[in-house]
DRENPA-3360 file (N, C-alpha, C; in nm, 2 decimals, always signed):
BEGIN
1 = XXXXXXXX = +22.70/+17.66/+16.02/+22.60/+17.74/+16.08/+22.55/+17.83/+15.97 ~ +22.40/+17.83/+15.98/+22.34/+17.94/+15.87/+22.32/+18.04/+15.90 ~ +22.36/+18.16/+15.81/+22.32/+18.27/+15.86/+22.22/+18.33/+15.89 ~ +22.23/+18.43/+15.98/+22.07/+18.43/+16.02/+21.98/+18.57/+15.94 ~ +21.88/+18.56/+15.90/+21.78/+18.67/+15.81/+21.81/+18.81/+15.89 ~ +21.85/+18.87/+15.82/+21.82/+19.04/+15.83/+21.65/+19.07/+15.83 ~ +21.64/+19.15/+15.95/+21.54/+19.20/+15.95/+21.53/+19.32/+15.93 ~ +21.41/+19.36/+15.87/+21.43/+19.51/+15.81/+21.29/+19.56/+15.87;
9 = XXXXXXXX = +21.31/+19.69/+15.91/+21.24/+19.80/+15.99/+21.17/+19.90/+15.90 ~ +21.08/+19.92/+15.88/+21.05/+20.02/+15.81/+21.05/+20.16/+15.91 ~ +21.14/+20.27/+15.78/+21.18/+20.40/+15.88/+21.03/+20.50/+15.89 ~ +21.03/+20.52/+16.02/+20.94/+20.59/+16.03/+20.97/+20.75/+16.00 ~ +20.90/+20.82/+15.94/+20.89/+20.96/+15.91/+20.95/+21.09/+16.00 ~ +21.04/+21.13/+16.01/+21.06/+21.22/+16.13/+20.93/+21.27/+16.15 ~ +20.88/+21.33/+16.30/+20.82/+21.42/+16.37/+20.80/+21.51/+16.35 ~ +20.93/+21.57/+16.40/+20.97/+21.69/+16.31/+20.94/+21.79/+16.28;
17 = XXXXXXXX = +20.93/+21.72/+16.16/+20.90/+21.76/+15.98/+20.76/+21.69/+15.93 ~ +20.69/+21.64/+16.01/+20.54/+21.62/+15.99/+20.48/+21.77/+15.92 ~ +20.42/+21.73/+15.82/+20.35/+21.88/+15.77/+20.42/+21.95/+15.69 ~ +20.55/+21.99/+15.73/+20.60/+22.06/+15.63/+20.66/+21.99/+15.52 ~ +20.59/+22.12/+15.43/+20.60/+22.10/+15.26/+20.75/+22.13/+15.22 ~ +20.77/+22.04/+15.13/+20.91/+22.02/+15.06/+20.92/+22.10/+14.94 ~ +20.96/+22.25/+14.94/+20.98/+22.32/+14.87/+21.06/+22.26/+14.71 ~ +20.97/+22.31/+14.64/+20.92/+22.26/+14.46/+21.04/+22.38/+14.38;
25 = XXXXXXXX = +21.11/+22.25/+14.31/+21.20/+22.39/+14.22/+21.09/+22.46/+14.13 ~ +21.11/+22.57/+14.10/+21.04/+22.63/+14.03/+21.04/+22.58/+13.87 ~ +20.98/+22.60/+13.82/+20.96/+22.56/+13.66/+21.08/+22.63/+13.56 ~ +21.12/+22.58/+13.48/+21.15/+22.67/+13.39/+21.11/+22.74/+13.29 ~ +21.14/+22.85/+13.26/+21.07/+22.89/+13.11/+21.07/+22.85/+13.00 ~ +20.95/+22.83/+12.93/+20.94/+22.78/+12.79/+21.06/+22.78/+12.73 ~ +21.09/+22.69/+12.65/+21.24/+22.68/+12.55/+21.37/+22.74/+12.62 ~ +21.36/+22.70/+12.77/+21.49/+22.74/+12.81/+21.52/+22.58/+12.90;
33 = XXXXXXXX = +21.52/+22.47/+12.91/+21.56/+22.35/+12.90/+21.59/+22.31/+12.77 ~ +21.54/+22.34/+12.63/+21.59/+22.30/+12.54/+21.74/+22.39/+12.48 ~ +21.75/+22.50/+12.51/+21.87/+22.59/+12.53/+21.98/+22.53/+12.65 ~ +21.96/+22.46/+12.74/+22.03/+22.39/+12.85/+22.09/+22.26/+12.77 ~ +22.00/+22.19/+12.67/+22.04/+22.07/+12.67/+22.16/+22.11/+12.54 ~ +22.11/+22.19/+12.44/+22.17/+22.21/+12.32/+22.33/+22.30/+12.36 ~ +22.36/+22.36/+12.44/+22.44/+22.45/+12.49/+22.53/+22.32/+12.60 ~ +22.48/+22.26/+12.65/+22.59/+22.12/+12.68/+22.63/+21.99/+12.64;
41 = XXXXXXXX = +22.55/+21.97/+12.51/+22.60/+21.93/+12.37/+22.69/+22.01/+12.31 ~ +22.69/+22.11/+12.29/+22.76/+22.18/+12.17/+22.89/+22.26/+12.28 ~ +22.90/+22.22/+12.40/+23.04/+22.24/+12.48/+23.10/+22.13/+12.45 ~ +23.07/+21.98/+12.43/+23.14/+21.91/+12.42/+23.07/+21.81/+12.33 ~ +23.18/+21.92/+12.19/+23.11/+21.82/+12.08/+23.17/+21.69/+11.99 ~ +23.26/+21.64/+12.04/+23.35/+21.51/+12.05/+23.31/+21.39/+12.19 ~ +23.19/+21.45/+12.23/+23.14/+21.31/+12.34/+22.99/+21.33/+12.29 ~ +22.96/+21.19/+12.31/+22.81/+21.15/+12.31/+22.74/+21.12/+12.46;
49 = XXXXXXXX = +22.63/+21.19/+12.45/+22.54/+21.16/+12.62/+22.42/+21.12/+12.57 ~ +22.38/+21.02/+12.73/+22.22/+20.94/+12.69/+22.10/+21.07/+12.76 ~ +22.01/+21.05/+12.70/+21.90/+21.18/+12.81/+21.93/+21.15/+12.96 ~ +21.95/+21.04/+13.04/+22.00/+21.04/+13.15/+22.11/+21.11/+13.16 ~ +22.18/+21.07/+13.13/+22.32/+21.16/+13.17/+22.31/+21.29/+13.14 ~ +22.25/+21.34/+13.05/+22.25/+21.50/+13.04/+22.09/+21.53/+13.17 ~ +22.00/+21.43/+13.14/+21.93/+21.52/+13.33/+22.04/+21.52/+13.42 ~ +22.09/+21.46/+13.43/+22.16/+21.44/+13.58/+22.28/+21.54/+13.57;
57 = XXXXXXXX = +22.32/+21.61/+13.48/+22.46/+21.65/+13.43/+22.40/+21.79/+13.44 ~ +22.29/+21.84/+13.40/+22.16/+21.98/+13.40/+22.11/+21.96/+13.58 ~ +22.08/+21.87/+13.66/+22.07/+21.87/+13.80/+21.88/+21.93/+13.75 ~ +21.84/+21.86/+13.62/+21.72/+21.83/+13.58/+21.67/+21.67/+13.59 ~ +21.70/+21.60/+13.73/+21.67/+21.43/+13.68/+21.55/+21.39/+13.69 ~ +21.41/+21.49/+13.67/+21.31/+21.40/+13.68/+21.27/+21.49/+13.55 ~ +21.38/+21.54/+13.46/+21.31/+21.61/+13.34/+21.35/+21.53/+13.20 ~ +21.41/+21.35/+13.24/+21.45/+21.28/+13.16/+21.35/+21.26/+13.03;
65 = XXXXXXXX = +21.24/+21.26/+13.01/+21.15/+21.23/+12.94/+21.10/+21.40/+12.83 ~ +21.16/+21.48/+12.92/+21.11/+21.63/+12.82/+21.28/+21.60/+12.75 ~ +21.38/+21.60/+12.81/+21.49/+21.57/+12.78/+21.54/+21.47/+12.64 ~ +21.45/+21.34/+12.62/+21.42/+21.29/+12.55/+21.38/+21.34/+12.41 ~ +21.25/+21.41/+12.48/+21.17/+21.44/+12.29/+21.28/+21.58/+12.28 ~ +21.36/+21.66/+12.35/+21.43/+21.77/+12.32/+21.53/+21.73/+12.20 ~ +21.62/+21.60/+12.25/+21.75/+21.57/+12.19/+21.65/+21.55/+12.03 ~ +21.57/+21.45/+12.01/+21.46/+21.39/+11.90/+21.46/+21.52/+11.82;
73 = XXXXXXXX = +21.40/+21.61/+11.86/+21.40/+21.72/+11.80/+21.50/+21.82/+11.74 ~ +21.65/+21.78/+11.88/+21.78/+21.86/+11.77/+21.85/+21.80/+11.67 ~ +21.81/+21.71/+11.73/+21.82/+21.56/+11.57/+21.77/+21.59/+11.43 ~ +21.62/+21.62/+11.48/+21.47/+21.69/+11.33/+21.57/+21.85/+11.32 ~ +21.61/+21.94/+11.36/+21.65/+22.01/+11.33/+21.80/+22.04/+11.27 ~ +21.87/+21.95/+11.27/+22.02/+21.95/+11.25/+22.12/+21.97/+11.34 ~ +22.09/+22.02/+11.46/+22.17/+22.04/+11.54/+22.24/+21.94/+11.62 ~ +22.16/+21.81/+11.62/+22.25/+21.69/+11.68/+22.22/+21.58/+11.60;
81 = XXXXXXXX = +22.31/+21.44/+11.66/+22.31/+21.35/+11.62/+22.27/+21.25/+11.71 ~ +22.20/+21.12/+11.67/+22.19/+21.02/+11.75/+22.29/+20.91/+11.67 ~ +22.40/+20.89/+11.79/+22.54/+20.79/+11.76/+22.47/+20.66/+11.82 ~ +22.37/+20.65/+11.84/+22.33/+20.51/+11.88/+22.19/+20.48/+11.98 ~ +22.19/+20.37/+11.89/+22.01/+20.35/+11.90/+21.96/+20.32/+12.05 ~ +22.01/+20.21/+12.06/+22.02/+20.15/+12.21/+22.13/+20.17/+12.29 ~ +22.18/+20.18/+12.41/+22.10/+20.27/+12.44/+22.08/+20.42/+12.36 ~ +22.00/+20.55/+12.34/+22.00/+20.62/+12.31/+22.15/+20.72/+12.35;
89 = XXXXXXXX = +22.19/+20.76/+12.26/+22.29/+20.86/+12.29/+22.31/+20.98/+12.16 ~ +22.32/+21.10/+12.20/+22.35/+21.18/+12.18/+22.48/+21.31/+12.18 ~ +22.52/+21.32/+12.00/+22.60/+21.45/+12.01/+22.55/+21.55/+11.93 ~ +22.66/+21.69/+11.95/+22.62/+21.82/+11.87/+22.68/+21.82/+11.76 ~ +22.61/+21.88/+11.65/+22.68/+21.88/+11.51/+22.68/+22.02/+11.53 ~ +22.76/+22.09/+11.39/+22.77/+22.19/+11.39/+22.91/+22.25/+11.25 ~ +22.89/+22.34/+11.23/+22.93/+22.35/+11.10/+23.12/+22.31/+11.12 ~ +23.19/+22.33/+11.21/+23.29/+22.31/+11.18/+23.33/+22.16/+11.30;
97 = XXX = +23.23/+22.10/+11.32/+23.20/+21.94/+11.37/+23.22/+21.86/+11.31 ~ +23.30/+21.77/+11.26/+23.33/+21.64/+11.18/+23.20/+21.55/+11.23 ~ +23.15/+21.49/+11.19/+23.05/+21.38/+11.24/+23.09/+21.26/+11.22;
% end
């Protein structure tokens, strides 16, 4: 006997909540995401993280792409390292950091 197709329903919208607006986190201040990302690097500077995992680790996950050119940049500045190309991952250097 074959099994038989799941049908799928598309969910309709609650009622509700028709209308009301889904309160927007607020922004952050200029160069204070890139203080976020460098400051949870340099807590744990014997592990490497991909910009995914540090958005989601910051409860920043749609800020993966500013997250990106941040790490690129502590790279250009000395302050981190990229341990691997593909996927992208990232650690903190720092003067008494073995690399």
């Amino acid at each position: 006997m074959k099994p038989r197709p799941r049908s799928y329903t598309a969910r309709r919208p609650d009622p509700s909540r028709a209308g009301v607006p889904i309160p927007r986190r607020q922004p952050l201040p200029a160069g204070q995401l890139r203080g976020m990302v460098l400051a949870w690097l340099q807590a744990r500077p014997r592990l490497d993280f991909s910009p995914a995992e540090l958005a989601n680790a910051l409860d920043r996950p749609t800020s993966r792409g500013a997250i990106i050119k941040i790490c690129q940049r502590l790279v250009d500045d000395g302050l981190a390292v990229r341990t691997q190309q593909r996927p992208q991952r990232y650690r903190a250097i720092g003067p008494d950091i073995a690399t």
